[in-house]
Phi, psi and omega in degrees: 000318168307337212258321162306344138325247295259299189331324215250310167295321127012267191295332196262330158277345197276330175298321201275341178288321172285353159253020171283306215286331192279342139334283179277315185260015189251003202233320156291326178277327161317321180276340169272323163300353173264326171311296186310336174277336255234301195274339186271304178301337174262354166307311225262300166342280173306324183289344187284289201323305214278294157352252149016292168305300163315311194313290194332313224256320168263343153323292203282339161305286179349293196301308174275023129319305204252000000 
């Protein structure tokens, strides 16, 4: 039963430590996953303009061409 100590404190720190660290890292990848959806989203936002623009921008060429 003595051998059995070291094992048994072992495994009861190795829980509180995973949940301390899970605790802490999981609220950050969540908080890194919203940026990043944050940035994709204002990424995709700006290719429409830009999109948007050109079309206008080869129209009004057309136009003062002919």
């Amino acid at each position: 039963m003595r051998y059995l100590a070291p094992v048994t404190v072992a495994a009861i720190s190795g829980v509180i430590l995973w949940k301390l660290l899970a605790t802490i890292v999981l609220p950050l990848l969540g908080l890194l996953f919203g940026l990043l959806a944050a940035a994709v989203k204002i990424a995709l936002i700006v290719a429409v303009g830009f999109f948007i623009y050109s079309l206008i921008k080869k129209r009004r060429d057309e136009v003062s061409a002919t």
